[in-house]
N, C-alpha and C positions, 0 to 999 in steps of 0.2 A: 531575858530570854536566853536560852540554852538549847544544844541540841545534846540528847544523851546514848551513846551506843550502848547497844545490849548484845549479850552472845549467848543468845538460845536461837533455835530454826522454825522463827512464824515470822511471815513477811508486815514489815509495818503499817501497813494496813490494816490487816487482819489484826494483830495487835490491838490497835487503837479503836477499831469494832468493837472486839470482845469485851475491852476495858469499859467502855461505855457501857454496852448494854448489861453487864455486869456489878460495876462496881460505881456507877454514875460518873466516871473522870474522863473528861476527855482530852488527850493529846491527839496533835496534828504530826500527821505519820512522815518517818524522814521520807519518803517515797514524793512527796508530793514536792521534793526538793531536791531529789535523783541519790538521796541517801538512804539506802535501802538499810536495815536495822538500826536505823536511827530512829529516836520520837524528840519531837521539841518540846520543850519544858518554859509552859510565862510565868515567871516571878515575881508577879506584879496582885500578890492576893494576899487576903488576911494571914498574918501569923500560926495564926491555930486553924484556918481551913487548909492553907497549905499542909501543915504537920499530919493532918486527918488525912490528906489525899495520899502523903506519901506512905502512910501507914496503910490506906487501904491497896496502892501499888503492891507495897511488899507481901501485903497479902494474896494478893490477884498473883502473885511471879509464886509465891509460894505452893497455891495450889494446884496452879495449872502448869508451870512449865519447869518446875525441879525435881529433879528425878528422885 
């Protein structure tokens, strides 16, 4: 497990929402651990589900929050 900072302006929460209902992934928002633009990351999954999630991340930051 990991906590990972990001620096765009959606509070972690909101983040971790939109990801779900979106793109099926969920992280647990740094908020719920007084880390505001943090999300935690578990490492504890298959090889190639992980690699899918992370690809579907880069997509989810791609179209929503890069300018």
């Amino acid at each position: 497990m990991c906590f990972l900072k990001y620096g765009f302006e959606l509070k972690s929460e909101s983040f971790a929402k939109l990801l779900l209902v979106e793109k099926g992934i969920f992280f647990v928002p740094g908020s719920c651990f007084d880390k505001e633009y943090y999300f935690r990351l578990g490492l504890a999954q298959d090889s190639s589900l992980f690699e899918k999630g992370l690809s579907e991340l880069t997509n989810f930051v791609d179209e929503h929050l890069i300018s």
